[in-house]
KOLDOTOR-448827 format. One record per residue (C-alpha): residue in three letters; y, z, x. Coordinates in Angstrom, 2 decimals. Each point is the difference from the previous one (the first is absolute). Example, Ala and Ser with C-alpha at 12.3 -4.5 7.8 and 13.67 -1.06 7.14 Angstrom:
residues 2
SITE|Ala|-4.50|7.80|12.30 .
SITE|Ser|3.44|-0.66|1.37 .
//
This chain:
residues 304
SITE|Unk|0.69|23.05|-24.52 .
SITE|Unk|-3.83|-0.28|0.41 .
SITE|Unk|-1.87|-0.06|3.00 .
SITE|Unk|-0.22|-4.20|0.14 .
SITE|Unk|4.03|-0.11|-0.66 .
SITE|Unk|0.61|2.25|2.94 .
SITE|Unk|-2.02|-2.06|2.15 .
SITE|Unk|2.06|-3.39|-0.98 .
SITE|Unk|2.91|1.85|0.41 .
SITE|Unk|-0.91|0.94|3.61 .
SITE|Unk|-0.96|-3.27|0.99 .
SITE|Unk|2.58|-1.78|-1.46 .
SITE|Unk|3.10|2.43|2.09 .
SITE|Unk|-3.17|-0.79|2.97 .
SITE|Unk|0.13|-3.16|-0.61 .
SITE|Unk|4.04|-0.21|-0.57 .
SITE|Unk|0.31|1.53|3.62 .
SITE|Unk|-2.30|-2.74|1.68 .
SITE|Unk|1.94|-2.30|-1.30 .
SITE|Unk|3.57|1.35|1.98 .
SITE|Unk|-1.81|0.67|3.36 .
SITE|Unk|0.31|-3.69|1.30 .
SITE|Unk|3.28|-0.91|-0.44 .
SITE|Unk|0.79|4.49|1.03 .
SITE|Unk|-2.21|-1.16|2.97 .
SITE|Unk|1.99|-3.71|1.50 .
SITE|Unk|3.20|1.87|-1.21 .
SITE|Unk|-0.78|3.34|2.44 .
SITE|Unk|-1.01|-2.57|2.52 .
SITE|Unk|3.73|-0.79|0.68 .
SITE|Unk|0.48|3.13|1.28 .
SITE|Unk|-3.24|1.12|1.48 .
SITE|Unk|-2.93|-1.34|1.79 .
SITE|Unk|-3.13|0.03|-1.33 .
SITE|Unk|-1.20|2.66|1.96 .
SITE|Unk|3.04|2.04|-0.23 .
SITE|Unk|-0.17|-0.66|-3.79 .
SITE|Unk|-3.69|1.59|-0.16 .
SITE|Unk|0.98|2.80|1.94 .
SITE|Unk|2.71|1.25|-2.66 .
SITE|Unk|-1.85|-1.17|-2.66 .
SITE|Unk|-3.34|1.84|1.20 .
SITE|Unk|1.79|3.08|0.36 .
SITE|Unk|1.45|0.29|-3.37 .
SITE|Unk|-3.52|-1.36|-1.31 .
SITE|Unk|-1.66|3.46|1.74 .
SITE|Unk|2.62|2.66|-1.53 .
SITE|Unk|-0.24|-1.99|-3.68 .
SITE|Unk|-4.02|-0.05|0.52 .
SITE|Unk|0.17|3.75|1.02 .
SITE|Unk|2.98|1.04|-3.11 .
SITE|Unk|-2.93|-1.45|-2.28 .
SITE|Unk|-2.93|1.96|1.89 .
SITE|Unk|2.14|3.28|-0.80 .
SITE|Unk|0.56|-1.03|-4.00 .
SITE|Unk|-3.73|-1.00|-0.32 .
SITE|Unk|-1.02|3.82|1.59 .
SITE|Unk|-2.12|-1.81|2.57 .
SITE|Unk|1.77|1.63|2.83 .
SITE|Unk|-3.53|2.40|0.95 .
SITE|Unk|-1.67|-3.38|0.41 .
SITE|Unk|2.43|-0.96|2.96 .
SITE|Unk|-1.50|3.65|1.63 .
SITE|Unk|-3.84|-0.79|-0.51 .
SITE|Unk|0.24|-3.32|2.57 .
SITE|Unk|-2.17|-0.54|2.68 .
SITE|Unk|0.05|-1.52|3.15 .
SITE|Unk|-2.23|-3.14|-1.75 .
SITE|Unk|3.47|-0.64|-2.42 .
SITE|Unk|2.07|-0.09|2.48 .
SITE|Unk|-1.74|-2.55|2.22 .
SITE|Unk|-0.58|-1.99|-2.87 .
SITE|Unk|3.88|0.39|-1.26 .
SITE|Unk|0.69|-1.18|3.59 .
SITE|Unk|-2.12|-2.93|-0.37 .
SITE|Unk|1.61|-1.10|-3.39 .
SITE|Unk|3.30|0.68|0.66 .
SITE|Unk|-0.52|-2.49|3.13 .
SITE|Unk|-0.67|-2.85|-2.87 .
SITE|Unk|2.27|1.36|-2.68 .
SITE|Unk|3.32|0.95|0.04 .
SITE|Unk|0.07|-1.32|3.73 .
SITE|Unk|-1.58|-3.63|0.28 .
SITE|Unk|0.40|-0.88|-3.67 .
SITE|Unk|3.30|0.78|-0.64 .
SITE|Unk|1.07|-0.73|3.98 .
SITE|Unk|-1.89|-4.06|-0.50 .
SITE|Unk|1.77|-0.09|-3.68 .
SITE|Unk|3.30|1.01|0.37 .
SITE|Unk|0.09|-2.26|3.42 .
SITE|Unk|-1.14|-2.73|-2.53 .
SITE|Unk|2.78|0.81|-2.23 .
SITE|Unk|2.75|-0.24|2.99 .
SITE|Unk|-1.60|-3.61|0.70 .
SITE|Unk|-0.42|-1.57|-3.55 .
SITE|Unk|2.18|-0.30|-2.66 .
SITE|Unk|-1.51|2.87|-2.63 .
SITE|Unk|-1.53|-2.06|-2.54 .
SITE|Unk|-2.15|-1.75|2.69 .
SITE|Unk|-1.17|3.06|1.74 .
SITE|Unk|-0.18|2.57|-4.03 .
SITE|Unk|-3.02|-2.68|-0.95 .
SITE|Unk|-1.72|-0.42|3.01 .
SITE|Unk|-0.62|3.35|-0.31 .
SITE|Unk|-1.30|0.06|-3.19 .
SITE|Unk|-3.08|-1.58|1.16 .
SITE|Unk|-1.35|3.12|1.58 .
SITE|Unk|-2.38|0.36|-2.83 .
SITE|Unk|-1.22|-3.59|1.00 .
SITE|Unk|-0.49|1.40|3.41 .
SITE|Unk|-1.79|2.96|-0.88 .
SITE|Unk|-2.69|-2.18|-1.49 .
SITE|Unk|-0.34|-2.21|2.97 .
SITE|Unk|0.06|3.25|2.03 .
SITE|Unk|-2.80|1.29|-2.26 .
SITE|Unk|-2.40|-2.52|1.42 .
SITE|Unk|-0.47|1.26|3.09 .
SITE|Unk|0.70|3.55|0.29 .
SITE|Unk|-1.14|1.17|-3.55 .
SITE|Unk|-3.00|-2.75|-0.49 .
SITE|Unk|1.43|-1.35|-3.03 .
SITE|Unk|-0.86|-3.29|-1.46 .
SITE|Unk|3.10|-2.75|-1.04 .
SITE|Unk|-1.71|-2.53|-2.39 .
SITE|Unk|1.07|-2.48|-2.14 .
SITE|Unk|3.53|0.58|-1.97 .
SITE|Unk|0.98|1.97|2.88 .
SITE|Unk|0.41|-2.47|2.43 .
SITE|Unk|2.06|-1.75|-2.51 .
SITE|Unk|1.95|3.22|0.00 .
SITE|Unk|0.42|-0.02|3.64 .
SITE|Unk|0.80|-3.61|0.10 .
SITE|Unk|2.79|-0.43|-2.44 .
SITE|Unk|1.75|3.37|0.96 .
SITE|Unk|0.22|-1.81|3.97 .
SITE|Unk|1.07|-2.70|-1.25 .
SITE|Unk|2.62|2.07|-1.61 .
SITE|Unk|1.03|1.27|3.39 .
SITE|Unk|-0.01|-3.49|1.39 .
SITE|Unk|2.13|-1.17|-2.88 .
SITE|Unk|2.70|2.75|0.76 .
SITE|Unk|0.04|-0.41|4.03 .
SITE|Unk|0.20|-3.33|0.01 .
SITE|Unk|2.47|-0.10|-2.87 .
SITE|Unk|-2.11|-2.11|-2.28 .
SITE|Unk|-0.37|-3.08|3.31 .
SITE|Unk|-3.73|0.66|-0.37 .
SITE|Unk|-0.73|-3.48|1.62 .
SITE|Unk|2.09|0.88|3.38 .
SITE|Unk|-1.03|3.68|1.00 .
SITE|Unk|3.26|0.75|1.27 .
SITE|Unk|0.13|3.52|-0.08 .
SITE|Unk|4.26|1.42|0.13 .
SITE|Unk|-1.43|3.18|1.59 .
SITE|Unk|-3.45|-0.13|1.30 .
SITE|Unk|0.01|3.22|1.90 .
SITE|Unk|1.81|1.71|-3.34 .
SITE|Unk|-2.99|-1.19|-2.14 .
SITE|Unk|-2.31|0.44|2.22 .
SITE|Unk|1.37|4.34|-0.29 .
SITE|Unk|0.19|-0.09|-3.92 .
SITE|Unk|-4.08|-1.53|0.50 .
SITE|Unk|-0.90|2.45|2.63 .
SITE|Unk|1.35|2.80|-2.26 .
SITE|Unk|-2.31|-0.41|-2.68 .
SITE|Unk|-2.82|-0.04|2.55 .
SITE|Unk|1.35|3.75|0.86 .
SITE|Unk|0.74|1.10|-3.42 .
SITE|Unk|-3.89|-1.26|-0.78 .
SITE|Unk|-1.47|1.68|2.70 .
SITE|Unk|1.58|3.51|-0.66 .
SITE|Unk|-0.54|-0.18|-4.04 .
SITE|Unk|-3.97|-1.22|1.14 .
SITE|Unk|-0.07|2.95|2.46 .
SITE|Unk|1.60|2.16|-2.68 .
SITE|Unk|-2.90|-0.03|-2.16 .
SITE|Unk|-2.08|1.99|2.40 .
SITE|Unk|3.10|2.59|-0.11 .
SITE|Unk|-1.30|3.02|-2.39 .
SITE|Unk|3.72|1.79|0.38 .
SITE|Unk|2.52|0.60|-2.65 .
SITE|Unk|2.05|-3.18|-0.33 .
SITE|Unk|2.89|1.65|0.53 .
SITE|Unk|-1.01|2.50|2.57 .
SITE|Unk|-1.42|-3.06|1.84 .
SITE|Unk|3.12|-2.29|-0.39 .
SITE|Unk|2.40|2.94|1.59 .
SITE|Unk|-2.25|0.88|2.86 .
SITE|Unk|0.14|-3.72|0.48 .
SITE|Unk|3.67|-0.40|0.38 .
SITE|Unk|0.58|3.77|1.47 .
SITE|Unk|-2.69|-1.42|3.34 .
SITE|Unk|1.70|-3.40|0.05 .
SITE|Unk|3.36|1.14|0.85 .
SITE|Unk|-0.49|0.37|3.68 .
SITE|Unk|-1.17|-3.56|-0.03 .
SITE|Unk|2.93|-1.01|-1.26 .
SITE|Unk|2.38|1.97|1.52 .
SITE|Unk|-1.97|-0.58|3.22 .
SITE|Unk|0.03|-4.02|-0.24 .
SITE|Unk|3.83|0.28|-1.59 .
SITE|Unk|0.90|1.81|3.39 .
SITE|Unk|-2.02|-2.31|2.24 .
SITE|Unk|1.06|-3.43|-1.26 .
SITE|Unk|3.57|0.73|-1.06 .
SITE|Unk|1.61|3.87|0.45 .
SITE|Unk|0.33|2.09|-2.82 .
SITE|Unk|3.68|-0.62|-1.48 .
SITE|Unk|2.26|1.51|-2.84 .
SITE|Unk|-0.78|-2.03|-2.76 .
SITE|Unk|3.21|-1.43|-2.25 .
SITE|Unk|0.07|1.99|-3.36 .
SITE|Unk|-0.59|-4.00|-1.91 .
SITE|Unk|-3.28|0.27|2.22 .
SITE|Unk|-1.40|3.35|-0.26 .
SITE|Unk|1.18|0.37|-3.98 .
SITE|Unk|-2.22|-3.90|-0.73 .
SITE|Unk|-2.73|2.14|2.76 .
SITE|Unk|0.07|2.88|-2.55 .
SITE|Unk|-0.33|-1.98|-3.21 .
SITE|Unk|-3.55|-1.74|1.64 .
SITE|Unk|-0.94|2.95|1.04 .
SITE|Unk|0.59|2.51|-2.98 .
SITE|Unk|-1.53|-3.16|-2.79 .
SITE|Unk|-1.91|-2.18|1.72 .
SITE|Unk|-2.18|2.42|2.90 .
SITE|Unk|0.33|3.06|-2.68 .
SITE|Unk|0.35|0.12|-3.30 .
SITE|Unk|-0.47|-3.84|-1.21 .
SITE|Unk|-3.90|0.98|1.51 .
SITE|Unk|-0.21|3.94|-2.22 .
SITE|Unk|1.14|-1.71|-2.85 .
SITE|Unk|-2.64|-2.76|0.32 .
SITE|Unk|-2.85|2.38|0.60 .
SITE|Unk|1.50|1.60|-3.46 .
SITE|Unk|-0.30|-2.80|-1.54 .
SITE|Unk|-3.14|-0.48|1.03 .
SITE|Unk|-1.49|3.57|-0.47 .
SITE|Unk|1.48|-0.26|-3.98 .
SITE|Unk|-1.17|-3.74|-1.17 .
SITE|Unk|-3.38|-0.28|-1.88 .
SITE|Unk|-0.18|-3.30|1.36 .
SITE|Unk|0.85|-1.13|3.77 .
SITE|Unk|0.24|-3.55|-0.85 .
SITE|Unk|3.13|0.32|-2.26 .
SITE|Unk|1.81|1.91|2.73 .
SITE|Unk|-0.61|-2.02|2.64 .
SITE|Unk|1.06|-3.54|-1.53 .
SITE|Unk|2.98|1.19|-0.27 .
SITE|Unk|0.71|-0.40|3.58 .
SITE|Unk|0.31|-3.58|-1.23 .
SITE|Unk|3.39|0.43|-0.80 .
SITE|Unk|1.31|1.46|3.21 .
SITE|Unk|0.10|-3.30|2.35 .
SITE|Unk|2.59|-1.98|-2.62 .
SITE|Unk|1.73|3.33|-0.59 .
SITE|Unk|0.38|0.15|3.91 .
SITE|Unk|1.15|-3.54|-0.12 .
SITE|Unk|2.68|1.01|-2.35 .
SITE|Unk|1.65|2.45|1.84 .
SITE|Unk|-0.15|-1.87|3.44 .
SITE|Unk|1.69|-2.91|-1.15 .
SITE|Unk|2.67|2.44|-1.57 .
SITE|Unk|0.30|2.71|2.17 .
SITE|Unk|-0.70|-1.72|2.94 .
SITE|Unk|1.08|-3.41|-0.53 .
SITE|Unk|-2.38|-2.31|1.03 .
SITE|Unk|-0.67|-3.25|-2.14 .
SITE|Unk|-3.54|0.56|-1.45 .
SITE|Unk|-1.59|-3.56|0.47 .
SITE|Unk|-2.21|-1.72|-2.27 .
SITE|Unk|-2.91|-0.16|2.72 .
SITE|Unk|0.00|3.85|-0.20 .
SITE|Unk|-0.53|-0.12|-3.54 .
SITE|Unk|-2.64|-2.68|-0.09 .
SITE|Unk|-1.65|2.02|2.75 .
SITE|Unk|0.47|3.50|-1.54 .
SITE|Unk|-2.03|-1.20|-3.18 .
SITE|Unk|-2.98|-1.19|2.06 .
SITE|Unk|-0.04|3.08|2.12 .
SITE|Unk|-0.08|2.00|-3.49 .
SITE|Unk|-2.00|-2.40|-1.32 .
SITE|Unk|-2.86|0.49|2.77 .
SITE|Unk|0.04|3.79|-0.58 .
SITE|Unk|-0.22|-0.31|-3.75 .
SITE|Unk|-3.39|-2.27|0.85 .
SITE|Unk|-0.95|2.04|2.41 .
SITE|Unk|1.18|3.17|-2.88 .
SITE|Unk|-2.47|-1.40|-2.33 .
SITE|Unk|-2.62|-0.08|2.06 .
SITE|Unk|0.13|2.94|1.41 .
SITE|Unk|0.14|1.56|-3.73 .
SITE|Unk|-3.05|-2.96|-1.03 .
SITE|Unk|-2.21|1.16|2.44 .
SITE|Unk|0.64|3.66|-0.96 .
SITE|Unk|-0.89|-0.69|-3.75 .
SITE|Unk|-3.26|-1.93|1.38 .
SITE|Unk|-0.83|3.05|2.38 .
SITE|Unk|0.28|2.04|-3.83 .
SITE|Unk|-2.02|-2.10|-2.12 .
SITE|Unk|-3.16|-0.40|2.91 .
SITE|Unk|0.20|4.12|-0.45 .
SITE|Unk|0.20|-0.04|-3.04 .
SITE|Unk|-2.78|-2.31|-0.54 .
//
């Protein structure tokens, strides 16, 4: 295989993964809490991350650390693994998946709104659109297509899957300013946010035995989705000669997800999710195209 097959391969399996950890996440949840289940799942997530640090021979990196990383590890891990993944899967237990798997597709929405303030970043034109249809997406879903009446069946549940995206925003906008190895950086990330979890898990509920249904579903989110769903993507990545084909196919992993939660873990997928899954898509592909627009304009100014 060449270099660009490789990297379709690895997304795809990346992508093939996302799609599970939804209906791996509400079906866990039956057995777990949401804090228990990102305890387990953490800690599987840190020896996978560190298993793939010793294949990759970055191991001397790990010893050339200073006190700087760590404090900065300390800081991310406070926003991801603990109050992502704490705010999502407490989503999950509240929603029915399909409601709460779309909502937080819109992060990439967020991080544009986001952008505006803390990175100075203009939103013009088309991208409002963007923003626009893709909330109107969310609205859609919570509401269950009864636009006109703003009943919400879980306010406080969609009001987590929102405030999610706001975290998972912030850390990818801090991230930027993060010069480490992406791997490196992810496992000193989890490794300094397990006594925040193990500290609140203690604290709000007493550590427990989990049941083997709860820490095997714990195992399978963390091993794929907090491990090696994100190596292979930054393979995938790393191989492509073009970004853009790699990352549309994320398109594919919300009705993929959709698939197996309605047969894995049974709920009726309703046709207000679907009508509000194609505007959320739809106001990322806008906002997609003008991202990639504005690059091409940026090219042909130098180039002129």
């Amino acid at each position: 295989m060449n270099s660009q097959t490789k990297a379709y391969v690895c997304a795809l399996i990346t992508v093939g993964l996302w799609s599970t950890i939804a209906s791996a996440s509400k079906l866990t949840l039956r057995y777990l809490s949401p804090a228990e289940l990102l305890l387990y799942a953490a800690g599987v997530s840190c020896v996978v991350l560190f298993t793939v640090i010793l294949v990759l021979k970055k191991l001397s990196s790990l010893s050339r650390l200073n006190r700087k990383d760590w404090l900065i590890s300390l800081q991310f891990g406070l926003l991801n693994p603990f109050l992502y993944y704490l705010i999502l899967f407490k989503a999950y237990d509240l929603l029915p998946a399909q409601q709460a798997q779309i909502i937080n597709y819109t992060w990439a929405i967020t991080l544009s709104l986001l952008s505006i303030p803390l990175l100075g970043q203009r939103v013009v034109g088309m991208q409002w659109l963007a923003i626009g249809v893709s909330y109107v997406g969310v609205l859609v879903i919570a509401t269950r297509g009864n636009l006109w009446s703003m009943q919400f069946e879980n306010p406080f549940g969609i009001g987590l899957a929102l405030l999610s995206t706001v975290i998972w925003a912030l850390y990818w906008i801090l991230n930027t300013r993060d010069k480490r190895d992406p791997v490196i950086g992810l496992f000193l990330n989890f490794v300094c946010a397990l006594p925040w979890i193990a500290g609140y898990v203690w604290w709000t509920e007493g550590i427990r035995l989990p049941v083997w249904p709860g820490l095997a579903g714990a195992a399978y989110i963390g091993f794929f989705e907090m491990g090696v769903a994100f190596v292979l993507w930054l393979m995938a990545l790393k191989l492509t000669d073009n970004t853009a084909k790699i990352a549309n196919l994320i398109f594919i992993a919300p009705f993929a997800s959709l698939f197996f939660i309605h047969f894995l873990v049974g709920e009726e997928i309703h046709a207000s999710t679907l009508v509000g899954l194609v505007l959320v898509l739809g106001g990322l592909a806008i906002q997609s195209f003008c991202r990639h627009a504005g690059e091409h304009g940026d090219d042909l100014s130098g180039d002129s």
